[in-house]
Every structure is written in C-alpha cells, then in structure tokens.
KEBADREN-162389 format. One record per residue (C-alpha): x, y, z; residue in one letter. Coordinates in steps of 0.1 Angstrom, whole numbers, padded with zeros to 4 digits, always signed. Layout:
<recs>
XYZA...
</recs>
This chain:
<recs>
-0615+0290-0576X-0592+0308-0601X-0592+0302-0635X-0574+0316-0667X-0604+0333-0689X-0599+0352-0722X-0633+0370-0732X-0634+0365-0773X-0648+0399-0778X-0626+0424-0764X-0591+0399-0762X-0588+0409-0727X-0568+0383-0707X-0575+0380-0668X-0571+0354-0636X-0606+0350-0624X-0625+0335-0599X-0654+0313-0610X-0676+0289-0592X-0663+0254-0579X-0676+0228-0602X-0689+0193-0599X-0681+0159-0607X-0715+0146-0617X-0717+0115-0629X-0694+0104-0657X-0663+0127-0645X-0636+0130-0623X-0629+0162-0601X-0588+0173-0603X-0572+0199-0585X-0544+0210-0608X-0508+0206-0597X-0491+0220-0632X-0505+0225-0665X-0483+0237-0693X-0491+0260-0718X-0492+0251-0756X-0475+0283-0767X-0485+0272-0803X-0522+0264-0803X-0528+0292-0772X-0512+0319-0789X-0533+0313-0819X-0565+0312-0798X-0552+0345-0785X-0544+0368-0812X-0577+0356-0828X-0595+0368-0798X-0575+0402-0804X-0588+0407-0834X-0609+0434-0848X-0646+0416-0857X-0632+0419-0894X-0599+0401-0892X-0624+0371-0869X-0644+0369-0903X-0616+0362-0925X-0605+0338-0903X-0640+0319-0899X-0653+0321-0935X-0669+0289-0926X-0691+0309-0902X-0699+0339-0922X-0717+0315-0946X-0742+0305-0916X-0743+0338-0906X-0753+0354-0940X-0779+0320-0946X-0793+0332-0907X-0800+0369-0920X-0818+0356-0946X-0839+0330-0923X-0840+0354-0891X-0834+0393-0909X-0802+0417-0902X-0813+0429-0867X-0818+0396-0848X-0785+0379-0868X-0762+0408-0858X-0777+0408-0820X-0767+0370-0819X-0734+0373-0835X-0725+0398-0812X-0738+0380-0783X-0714+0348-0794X-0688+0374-0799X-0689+0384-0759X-0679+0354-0744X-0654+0337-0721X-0631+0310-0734X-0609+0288-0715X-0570+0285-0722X-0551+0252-0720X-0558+0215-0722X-0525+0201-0706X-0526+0189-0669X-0519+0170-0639X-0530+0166-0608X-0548+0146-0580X-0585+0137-0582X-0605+0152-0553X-0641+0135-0562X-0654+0112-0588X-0687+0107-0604X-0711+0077-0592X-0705+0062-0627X-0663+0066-0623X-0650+0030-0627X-0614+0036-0634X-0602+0060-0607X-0605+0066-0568X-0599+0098-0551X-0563+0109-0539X-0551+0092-0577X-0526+0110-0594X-0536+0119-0631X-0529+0136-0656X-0554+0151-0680X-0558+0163-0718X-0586+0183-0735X-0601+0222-0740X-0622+0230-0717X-0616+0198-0697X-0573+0203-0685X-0573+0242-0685X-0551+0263-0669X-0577+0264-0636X-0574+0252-0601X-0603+0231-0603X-0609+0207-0633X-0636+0189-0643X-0628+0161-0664X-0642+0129-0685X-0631+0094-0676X-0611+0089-0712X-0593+0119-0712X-0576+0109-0679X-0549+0084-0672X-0526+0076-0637X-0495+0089-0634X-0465+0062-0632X-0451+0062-0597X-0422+0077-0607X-0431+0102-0634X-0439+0137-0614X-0464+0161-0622X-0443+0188-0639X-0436+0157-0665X-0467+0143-0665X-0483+0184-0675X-0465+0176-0712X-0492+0146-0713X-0514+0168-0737X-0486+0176-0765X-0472+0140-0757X-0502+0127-0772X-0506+0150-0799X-0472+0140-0810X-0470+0103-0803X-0504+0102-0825X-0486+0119-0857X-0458+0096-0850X-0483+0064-0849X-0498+0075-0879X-0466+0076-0898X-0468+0041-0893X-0425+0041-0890X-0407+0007-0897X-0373-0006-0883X-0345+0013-0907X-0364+0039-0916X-0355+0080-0915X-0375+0109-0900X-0381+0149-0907X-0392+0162-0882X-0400+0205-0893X-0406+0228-0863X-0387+0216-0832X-0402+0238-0810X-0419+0223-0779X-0442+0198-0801X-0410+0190-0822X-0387+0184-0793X-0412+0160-0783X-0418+0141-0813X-0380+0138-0823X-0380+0120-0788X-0405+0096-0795X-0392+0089-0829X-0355+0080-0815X-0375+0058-0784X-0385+0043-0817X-0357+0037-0835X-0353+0058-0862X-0332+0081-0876X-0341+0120-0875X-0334+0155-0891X-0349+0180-0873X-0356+0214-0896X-0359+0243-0882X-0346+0281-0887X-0341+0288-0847X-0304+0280-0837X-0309+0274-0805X-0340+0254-0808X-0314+0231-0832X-0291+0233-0800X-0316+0217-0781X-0329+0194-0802X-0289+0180-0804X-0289+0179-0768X-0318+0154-0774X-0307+0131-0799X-0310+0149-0832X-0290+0126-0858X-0289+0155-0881X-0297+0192-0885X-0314+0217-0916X-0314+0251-0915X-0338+0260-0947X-0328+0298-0948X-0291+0288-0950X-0290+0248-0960X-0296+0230-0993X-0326+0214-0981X-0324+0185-1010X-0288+0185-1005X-0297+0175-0970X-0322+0149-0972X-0302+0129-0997X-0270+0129-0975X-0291+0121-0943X-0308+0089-0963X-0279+0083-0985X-0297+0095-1018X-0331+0080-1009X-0349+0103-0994X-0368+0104-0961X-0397+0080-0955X-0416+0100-0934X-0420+0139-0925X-0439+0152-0898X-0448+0188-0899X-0451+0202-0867X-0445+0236-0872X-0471+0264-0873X-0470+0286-0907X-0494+0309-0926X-0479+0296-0957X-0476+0262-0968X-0438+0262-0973X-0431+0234-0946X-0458+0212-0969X-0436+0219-1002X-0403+0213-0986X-0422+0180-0973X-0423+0174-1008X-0390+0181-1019X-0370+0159-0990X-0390+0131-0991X-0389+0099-1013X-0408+0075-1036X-0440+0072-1012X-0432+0084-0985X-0458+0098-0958X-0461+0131-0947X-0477+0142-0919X-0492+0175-0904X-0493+0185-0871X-0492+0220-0868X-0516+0247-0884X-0516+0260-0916X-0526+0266-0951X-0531+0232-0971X-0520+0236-1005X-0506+0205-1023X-0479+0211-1046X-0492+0185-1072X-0453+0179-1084X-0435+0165-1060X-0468+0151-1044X-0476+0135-1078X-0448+0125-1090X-0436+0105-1058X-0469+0092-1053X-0465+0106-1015X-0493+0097-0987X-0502+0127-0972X-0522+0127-0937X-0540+0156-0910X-0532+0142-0874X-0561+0143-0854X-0550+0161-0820X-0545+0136-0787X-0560+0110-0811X-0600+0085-0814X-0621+0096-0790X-0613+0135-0794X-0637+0142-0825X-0650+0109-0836X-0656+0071-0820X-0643+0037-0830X-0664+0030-0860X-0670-0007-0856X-0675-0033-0880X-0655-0009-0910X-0623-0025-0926X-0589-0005-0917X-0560-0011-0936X-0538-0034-0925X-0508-0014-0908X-0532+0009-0897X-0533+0012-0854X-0567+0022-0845X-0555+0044-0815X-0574+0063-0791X-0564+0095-0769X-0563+0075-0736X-0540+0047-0756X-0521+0077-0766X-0521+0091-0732X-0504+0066-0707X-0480+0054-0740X-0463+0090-0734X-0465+0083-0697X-0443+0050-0697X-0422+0069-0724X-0415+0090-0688X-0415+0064-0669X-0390+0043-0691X-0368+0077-0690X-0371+0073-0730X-0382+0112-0731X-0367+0140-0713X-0395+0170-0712X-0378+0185-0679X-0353+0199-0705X-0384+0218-0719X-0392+0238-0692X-0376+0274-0695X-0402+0294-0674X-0423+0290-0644X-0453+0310-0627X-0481+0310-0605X-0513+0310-0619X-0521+0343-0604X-0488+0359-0629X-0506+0345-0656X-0505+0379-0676X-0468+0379-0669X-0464+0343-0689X-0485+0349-0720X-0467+0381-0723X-0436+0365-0725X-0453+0345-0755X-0467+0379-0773X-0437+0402-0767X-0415+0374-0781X-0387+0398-0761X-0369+0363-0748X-0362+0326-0756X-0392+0298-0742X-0400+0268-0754X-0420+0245-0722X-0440+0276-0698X-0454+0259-0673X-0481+0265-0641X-0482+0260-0606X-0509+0261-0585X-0510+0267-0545X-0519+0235-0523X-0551+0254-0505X-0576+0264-0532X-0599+0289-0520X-0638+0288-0536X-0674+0288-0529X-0701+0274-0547X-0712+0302-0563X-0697+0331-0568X-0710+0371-0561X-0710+0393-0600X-0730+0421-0585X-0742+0435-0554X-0780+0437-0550X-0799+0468-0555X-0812+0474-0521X-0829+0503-0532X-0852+0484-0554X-0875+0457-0550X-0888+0438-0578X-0915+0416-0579X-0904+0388-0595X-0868+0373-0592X-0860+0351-0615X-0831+0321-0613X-0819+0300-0649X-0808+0263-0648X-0787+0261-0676X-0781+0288-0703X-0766+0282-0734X-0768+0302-0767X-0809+0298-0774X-0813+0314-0739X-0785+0341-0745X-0804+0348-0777X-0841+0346-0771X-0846+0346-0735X-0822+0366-0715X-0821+0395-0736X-0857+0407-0727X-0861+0395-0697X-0828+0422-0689X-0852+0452-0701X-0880+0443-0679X-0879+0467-0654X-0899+0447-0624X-0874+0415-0630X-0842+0409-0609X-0820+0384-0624X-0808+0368-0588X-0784+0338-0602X-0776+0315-0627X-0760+0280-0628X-0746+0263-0656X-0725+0233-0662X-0694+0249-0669X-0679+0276-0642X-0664+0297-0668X-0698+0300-0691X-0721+0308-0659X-0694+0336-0654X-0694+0347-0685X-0735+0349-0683X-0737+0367-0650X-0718+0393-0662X-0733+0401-0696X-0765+0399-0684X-0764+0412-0646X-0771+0383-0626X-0766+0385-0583X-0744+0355-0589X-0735+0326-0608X-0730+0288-0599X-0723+0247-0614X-0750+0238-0591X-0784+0238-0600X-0796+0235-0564X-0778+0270-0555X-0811+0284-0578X-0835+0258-0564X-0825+0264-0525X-0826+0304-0532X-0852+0318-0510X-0857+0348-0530X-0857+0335-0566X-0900+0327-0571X-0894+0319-0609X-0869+0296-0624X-0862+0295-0665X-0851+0259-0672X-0833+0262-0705X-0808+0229-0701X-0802+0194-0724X-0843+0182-0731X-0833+0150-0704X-0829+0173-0677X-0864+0197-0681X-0883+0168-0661X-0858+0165-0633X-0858+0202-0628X-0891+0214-0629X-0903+0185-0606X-0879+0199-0583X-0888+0236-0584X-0925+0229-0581X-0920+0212-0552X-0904+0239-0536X-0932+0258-0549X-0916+0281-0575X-0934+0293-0608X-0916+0274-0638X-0902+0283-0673X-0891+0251-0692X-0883+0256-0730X-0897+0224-0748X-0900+0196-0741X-0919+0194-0709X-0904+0159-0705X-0893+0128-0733X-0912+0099-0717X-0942+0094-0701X-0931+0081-0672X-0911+0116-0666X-0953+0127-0678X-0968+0112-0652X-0945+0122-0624X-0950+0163-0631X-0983+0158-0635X-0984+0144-0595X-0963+0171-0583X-0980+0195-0598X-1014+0180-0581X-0991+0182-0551X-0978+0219-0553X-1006+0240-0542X-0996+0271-0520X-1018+0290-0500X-1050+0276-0526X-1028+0287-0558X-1005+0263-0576X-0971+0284-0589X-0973+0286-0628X-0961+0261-0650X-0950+0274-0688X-0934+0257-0710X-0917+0277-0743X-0941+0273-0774X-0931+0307-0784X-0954+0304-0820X-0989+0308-0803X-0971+0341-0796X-0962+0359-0829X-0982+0385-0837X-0991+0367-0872X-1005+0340-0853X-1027+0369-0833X-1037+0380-0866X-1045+0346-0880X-1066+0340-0849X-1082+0374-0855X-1090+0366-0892X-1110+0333-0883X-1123+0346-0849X-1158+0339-0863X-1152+0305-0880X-1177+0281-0880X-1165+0250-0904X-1132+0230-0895X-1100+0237-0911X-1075+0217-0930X-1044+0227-0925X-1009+0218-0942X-0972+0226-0922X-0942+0223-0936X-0909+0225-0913X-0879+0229-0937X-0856+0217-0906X-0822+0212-0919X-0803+0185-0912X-0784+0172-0879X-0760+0139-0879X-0766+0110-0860X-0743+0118-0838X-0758+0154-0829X-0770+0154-0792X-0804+0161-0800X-0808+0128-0815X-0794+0107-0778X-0810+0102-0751X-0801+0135-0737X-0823+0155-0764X-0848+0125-0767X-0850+0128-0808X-0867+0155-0831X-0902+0151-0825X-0901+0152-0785X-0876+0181-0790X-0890+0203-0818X-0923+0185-0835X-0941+0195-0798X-0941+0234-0808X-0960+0223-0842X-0987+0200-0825X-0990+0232-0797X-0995+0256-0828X-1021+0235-0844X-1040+0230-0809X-1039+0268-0806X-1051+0278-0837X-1078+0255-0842X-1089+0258-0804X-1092+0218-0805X-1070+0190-0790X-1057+0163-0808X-1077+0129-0811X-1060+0107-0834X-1025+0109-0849X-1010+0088-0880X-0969+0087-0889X-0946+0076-0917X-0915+0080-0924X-0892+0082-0955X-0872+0052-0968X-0843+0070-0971X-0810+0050-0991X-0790+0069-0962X-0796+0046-0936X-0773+0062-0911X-0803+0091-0912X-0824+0092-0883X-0858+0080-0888X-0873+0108-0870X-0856+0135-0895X-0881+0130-0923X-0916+0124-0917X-0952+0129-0925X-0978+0133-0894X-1016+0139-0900X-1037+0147-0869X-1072+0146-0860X-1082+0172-0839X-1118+0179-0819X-1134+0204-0835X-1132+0183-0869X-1099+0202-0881X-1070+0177-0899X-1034+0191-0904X-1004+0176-0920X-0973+0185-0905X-0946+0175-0933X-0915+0177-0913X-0881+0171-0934X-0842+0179-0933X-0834+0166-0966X-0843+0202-0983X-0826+0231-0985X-0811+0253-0955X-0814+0286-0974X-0847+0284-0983X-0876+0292-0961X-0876+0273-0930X-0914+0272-0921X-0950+0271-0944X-0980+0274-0929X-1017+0269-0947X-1049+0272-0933X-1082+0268-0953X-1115+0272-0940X-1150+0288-0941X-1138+0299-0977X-1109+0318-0963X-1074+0306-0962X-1043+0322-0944X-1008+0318-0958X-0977+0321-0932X-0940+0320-0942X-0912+0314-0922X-0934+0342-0897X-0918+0371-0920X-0950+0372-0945X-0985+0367-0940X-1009+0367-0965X-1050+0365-0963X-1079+0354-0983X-1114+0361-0978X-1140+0369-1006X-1118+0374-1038X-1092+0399-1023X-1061+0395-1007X-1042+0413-0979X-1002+0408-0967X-0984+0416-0941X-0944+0414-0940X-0914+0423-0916X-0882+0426-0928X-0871+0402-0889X-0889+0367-0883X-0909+0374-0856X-0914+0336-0839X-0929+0348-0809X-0898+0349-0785X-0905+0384-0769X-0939+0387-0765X-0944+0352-0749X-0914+0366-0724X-0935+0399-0714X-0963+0382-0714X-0956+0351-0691X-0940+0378-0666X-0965+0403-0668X-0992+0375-0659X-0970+0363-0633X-0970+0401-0619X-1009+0403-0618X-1012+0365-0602X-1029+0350-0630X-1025+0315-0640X-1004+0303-0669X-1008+0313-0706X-1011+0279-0718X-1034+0260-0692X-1019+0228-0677X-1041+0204-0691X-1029+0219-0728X-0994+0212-0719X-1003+0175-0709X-1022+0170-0746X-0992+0188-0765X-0966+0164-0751X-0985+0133-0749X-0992+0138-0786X-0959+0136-0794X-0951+0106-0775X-0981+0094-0796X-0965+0102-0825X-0936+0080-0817X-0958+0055-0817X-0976+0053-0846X-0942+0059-0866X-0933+0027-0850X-0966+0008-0856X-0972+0025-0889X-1013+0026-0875X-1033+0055-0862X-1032+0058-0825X-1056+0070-0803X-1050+0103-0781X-1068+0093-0749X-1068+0117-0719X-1081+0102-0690X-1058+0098-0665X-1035+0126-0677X-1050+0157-0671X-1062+0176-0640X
</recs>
C-alpha cells in the first residue's frame, strides 16, 4: 500500500509503498477515503525535518540534555552513532481521516466491518491507504455527513476541545486569533454555541471567509486598534474568552490575549508557540490562562479517577470530542465543505505540500483522495538478493525498535557471512524505514512472514517483553536457532511451555540454539574479572548497585506488556552474578523501600541478596530514586584477598597483594558486540549456545523467585527439579 513518509534525516518527502498492516487485537483496519492535511502542525513537522542537525537541536533542547547526560553514561562515539541512527528515520504525516473499516481486532466491540469511520491520531489517521487504528480514536460517521466532511474530524476535535475548555456561558463574547483552517472551525462551533465572535487575523481573505461563516466582528492587528476593538465588540467589557489558534514564533497573539480580554477572563491556546506571560495584563485582570490538549483525555493522559475536578469543569475525552463534531455536521451547524480549496491524489502528494512550502497561492482545507482498489502485499521487496553470494546464516528480526537499531543491527550489518533476509515490525512505515537502513531482502507487519521464511535459520526477537515467549515457542518449533533479548518469558507458565518445545525441537540429533541477550557476561571487563580470579578457591561476596533511573507508572515496562523491572532488567544482574561466580542461585531474599510516593512502583527500589552454590552471597541494590547523571552501574567483588572494582563497565580496577591495576575506556563497553560475533560465529561452527539452556531456565526462574519473596517478605527457595533438561 502507499503511504506518505518523510525521512527526519535528510527532509526528503516521497509516496511510498510499505507493507499492508494488521488489525491485531485491540484495532480496527480502515482503508482511507480522504484525510486532510493540517497545513499547520504538518508544515511544522516538515521544515523541522528540513533542518540542518543544528537548527533540530535548538529546537529539541529538551533532548540535547539526555543526549549530553548519555555521553557521559555511554562516551561520544556510541551517543553520536545512536543520535544519528534516531536522526535517519521515517515519520508519518497526518492524523485526519475517514474511511470504511476493512477488519477489526478479536477484542473490537464497538465496530463491524463495512462501518463508516472517521479517525484521529499521528501515526494512527495518516495520509496512507491503509490505516491501522485504536478503538477510541474512532467514531461512525452520521448517515448523512460524507467522508470529505467527516476528514475535518481531527481539527474538529482539536477545536471543539479549546472551545470546551473555555467553559463559554449563555451571553458571553469570543476572540478567536488565527482563522485559518483551525479558526474557521472553531468560530463555527462557538456561534453553534451561541456566542458572539471577533475573529483576529491579518489575512483579508481569510477575514472574508470567516464573514461568510458567521463572524460577528472583524480585527485586523496590523491596521486596527485592537483595544479599541474589543471594547466596542463587548460594549467596554472586554471579551470573556480568547482562544489562540494561531501559530507564531513570538508570543504576540498571548499579549494581545491580554490586552482584549476582561476582568477574568480565560484564554486559551491552541496553536504553537512561545509561552511568555506578560505578568501586566495577566496580573492585573487576574486572567485564567489554559494549554489545550490536542483531540482531548485519552490522547496523553487517562481519566484519573477518584480526584476532585472543579465544578464547571467537563472531563471530555477525544472520542466524546470526536462524534460531538460529527453531529455538529450532521446538525448542518458547521460548514467545513467551504474549507476545502485544493484536492489531489495521494500519489501528487509532492504537488500538495508544495503548495504549502511555496506559499505561491491561497489554501486553507487540502485534502486527499484515495483510489477504490488498493494494491499491496504482505511484505514488501527493499533489495534484490545477492545471488552471487551465499551466506551461511540468514537471519530474520521480529520486532525492531531503537535498542535493536542501536546494539544489535549495527554489527550484525558488518558481518560478512550474515544476510539480513527480512524484517517485521508493528508499524509498516518503521519496518520500511529498517529495511532500508540496514539492507534487509524485505520488510513486513507480520511476524509470520519471518517465521514461514524458508531461508531465514536464525531469528532475533527484539519485541515488547509479553511477546518473547510467544515468538520463540514458535520459531523453535519450526526449528530455527533463536535470539531473544531478555526476558526469556514473564511467568512461569510462559517457562514451562519453552522448556517443552525446546525438549521437542530436536533436528537431525541437534536442537537449533537458544540465546537470550545478557550482553554483560560479554564485556571484556567481565573476561578480565574472570581472568583475575580464574584460580579462586574461597567464595565471594559481592555488592551490585544499578543506578536505574526512574520510569512512571504509567511507562510500558511497568504493564503487563513489559512484565515489571525485575523480569525485564534485574534478569541480566542475577545472569552476571551466576557467570562470574560459576554457581547458580539457591536462595533469594527481597525488600522493598517504603517510599512516601506511593504512586512509585514497588519494583523500582529494591534490595535482593542471593545465595549461590559455590557459597558466594551478592547484594544487588537496585534503585531509581538516585541520580541519572551519575554512574549507572557499581560492581564489587571480594574474595581470596583480592577484590575487583567495576564502574558503569568504563573503569576497572584490581586488587591483589597490596598493589592496584586499572583499566579504563573512554566508551562503556556492556558487552553488545562481542556477544553479537560471538553468538554468530558459534552458530557458523555448529556449536551449541553460549549460555547453556539449563542457565537460561535458573536466570529467569530466579527472578520469578524474586517476585516472590518481595511479596512474602521471606527467603524462597530456588529449586530446580522439574525445570531444567
């Protein structure tokens, strides 16, 4: 199917094809009938993308910051390699459609196929023949609203929500600045409301327009009084309420806010721009001034239950705003057919956007059609095979976000023997984006395009921590060798079942080769450490602190999808340990802090001590209430009168008989590469994994038992029988 991409690095525009997606569960699939372009918020997103790598900086100081605290934690090299690599990718344009659903998920309550909807949301309602798109931002169409109307769904929202939030009463008046096509649309709802408006704007004709449409009165601030105005417009009050839906890089439309509106009055923003306060006029009328939150709840934060609002505050989500804008339409209360000055096929999408750079003619509503037959395939050809070479191992990934663009992909791309055959990823656009920066056959949204390939023997599974399970039971069974980033699994249920398969799997009297990512076993300062105490005789006592930073509540990691922090990241500490003390875990004890933030997870800060075989005890103190800028990982080790210091995997020091030897890199060196060339080379010479099976088994059912005895607050037991192989 063809969808409008923009690649971030170079600005470059372009129709492509990309692979048909999938419903899956929780979302409907829509072939798009119209979707209109936001000239505002697109043409930001597109001149950013145009920008030289300096001018993107400026822009993002926010992101600097990490960047500059991730050279510090990771060195120059790495952090410039992985800005870069965020720098070259695809992003989608638009989040304003309609169309007719064409599959739903098995979870879909609210729609059937053939319904007509209309659709809001980046990523989710672009300007693409195929969307895929979550039950709330979706509503039906009124039976007599078409789609060309129902594509203005998106900025209908948007507007409807400032309006809402204005919290307008019977009698009062309304400034609307900017009337371009947000403002034409929010003047409208206003007067379906009731009220009075002035629309402000410096664009004749967009004043023209705007009369056309029911403008009360007009402002001009390059040529009128704009005080003057107001107080004729409200007979010397002032307005009550101003929304701002003009775009600036000043904050003049905020300070002429000021100026035109009365004794406590609300002002709201819409549109983009600096936020700088003019403490006067703000001060002195005691104004209410409010950011309007896009289509509205449900676009960057829930309902938060059981919190008192304020009284005349409506609690409105997207979808509420949503089908309100629809029976606007439908109640012919809004005219947004008198928007629309320009439309093309999707394939002349250059043509459209350039009519919004070159600003050589008048727009305001651009709209898209889209043909009734859409051509795709499931996956979709990058690169044509090298016939003339024949690798040895070809390799398939199930999901591939940034940690695999970073770590992973990178070096297995320099490996000469390796053939990157395809790639499938959630999102057609991204698994594009992927098999072209990093050479991939092909590219696909369904996982079983890489499961079903004959000639992929080894598939990386780098997706959400709920999925590993699901995928590498179903690539052992069809006998391929296996790379899962941690977790293995997050229950032991999921446990139990790889452990069958894998009993299962055998091919020809060899089993394919299970691996799973504990890149730390894998630094050379852990070879060294393991060098320095080759001989040891006496147990060690170890101490490991994780400075982890902190994640909300609300972060993935900690739902069901990433299964919390110690499935997810405290298994690469217990594998560590197991490695380095060449013991297994016996006994494990938890506790966590009583933090007065009780919205913190429970799992963010916490102490775990572990008995291991050989008579070896480690503390793992893992917290995110510390620092971010100071070093993320300590590791001690003390033992037959030696000890070995390792921070943050930049500098090791050891200790042995009164002298003292470091060893520092400028880059944290965690392992990533050499566990890469490592788990390939073995595959190459037929041996059996790095980390043997049974290890894997004792690494993840440790952490379950970690759970455990966080929740008991007793030791627990680590017993193997019945687990391992």
């Amino acid at each position: 199917m063809k969808q409008v991409i923009q690649n971030y690095k170079s600005g470059r525009l372009e129709v492509e094809e990309v692979p048909l997606p999938s419903a899956g569960k929780e979302n409907i699939l829509l072939k798009t009938k119209v979707s209109l372009i936001s000239a505002g918020t697109e043409q930001s997103k597109i001149e950013t993308a145009q920008m030289n790598i300096i001018e993107k900086a400026i822009t993002r100081l926010d992101l600097v910051k990490q960047v500059v605290n991730n050279i510090k934690q990771e060195g120059f090299v790495f952090t410039l390699q992985k800005a870069f690599n965020k720098l070259d990718a695809s992003i989608s344009l638009g989040y304003s459609c309609a169309g007719q659903v064409i599959d739903i998920g098995s979870e879909i309550k609210e729609f059937n196929v053939g319904d007509r909807v209309a659709c809001v949301g980046e990523g989710t309602a672009a300007h693409a023949e195929i969307n895929v798109v979550p039950e709330y931002f979706a509503t039906r169409i009124p039976h007599n609203v078409d789609y060309d109307e129902a594509s203005f769904v998106g900025l209908g929202a948007i507007a409807l929500n400032a309006v809402e939030l204005a919290q307008l009463k019977k009698g009062e008046t309304v400034a609307v600045i900017g009337l371009g096509l947000l403002g034409q649309i929010a003047l409208q709802i206003i007067k379906a409301k009731g009220q009075m408006v002035l629309g402000v704007e410096i664009d004749e004709d967009k004043l023209a327009l705007a009369d056309k449409l029911g403008l009360d009165a007009k402002a001009n601030p390059l040529l009128d009084d704009m005080e003057g105005r107001a107080l004729d417009f409200t007979s010397g009050n002032g307005l009550d309420a101003v929304i701002i839906t003009a775009a600036s890089r000043n904050n003049l439309p905020i300070e002429i806010s000021g100026k035109i509106s009365r004794n406590k009055g609300r002002v709201i923003l819409v549109g983009a721009m600096p936020i700088i306060i003019p403490r006067k006029d703000y001060y002195e009328k005691e104004l209410y001034f409010a950011v309007s939150s896009g289509f509205g709840r449900g676009l960057y934060y829930p309902l938060e239950k059981n919190r008192p609002y304020p009284f005349n505050y409506t609690n409105r989500s997207a979808k509420d705003n949503m089908r309100d804008f629809l029976s606007l339409l439908s109640d012919k209360k809004i005219d947004v057919k008198s928007l629309i000055t320009h439309r093309f096929k999707l394939a002349d999408a250059k043509k459209a956007y350039g009519i919004i750079k070159e600003k050589k003619e008048k727009y305001i509503g651009i709209v898209f059609e889209y043909d009734l037959a859409v051509q795709g395939e499931e996956k979709v050809f990058v690169k044509a095979r090298d016939s003339g070479r024949l690798p040895t191992l070809a390799v398939g990934f199930i999901g591939a976000g940034s940690f695999a663009q970073g770590y992973l992909l990178p070096v297995l791309k320099k490996i000469r023997e390796v053939d990157l055959i395809g790639v499938s990823n959630a999102s057609g656009i991204s698994a594009k984006n992927i098999a072209r920066k990093f050479r991939f056959n092909y590219c696909a949204t369904d996982y079983n395009e890489i499961l079903n390939d004959k000639k992929i023997n080894c598939v990386f599974i780098v997706s959400r921590h709920n999925l590993h399970a699901k995928f590498v039971i179903a690539a052992l069974g069809k006998g391929k060798n296996v790379f899962v980033e941690k977790p293995l699994c997050i229950n032991e249920e999921e446990l139990k079942e790889i452990i069958s398969v894998y009993q299962r799997s055998a091919i020809q009297d060899r089993r394919p080769v299970l691996m799973v990512g504990f890149n730390r076993r894998f630094s050379p300062f852990i070879r060294q450490i393991k060098e320095f105490f080759k001989y040891k005789i006496s147990p060690f006592v170890i101490y490991y602190r994780i400075n982890a930073g902190y994640l909300a509540a609300s972060h993935w990691v900690h739902t069901p999808e990433g299964g919390g922090r110690i499935v997810g990241e405290v298994c690469h500490f217990v594998d560590l340990l197991s490695y380095i003390t060449d013991a297994r875990p016996l006994e494990v004890s938890a506790v966590s802090l009583d933090h007065p933030n009780k919205s913190m997870p429970t799992q963010d800060n916490i102490i775990v001590t572990l008995k291991f075989s050989d008579g070896s005890i480690a503390t793992i103190n893992y917290n995110s209430v510390g620092d971010i800028a100071f070093s993320r990982e300590l590791i001690e080790i003390f033992g037959d009168n030696s000890v070995a210091t390792l921070d943050n995997f930049k500098k090791l020091t050891l200790s042995c008989g009164g002298h003292t030897r470091s060893f520092g890199t400028l880059n944290r060196d965690m392992g990533h590469q050499n566990e890469i060339e490592y788990f390939v080379r073995n595959l190459l010479n037929n041996n059996q994994s790095l980390i043997t099976f049974n290890e894997l088994i004792c690494t993840t059912l440790t952490t379950f038992k970690i759970e455990e005895a966080l929740r008991s607050n007793l030791p627990v037991k680590i017993d193997l029988n019945g687990w391992t192989i």
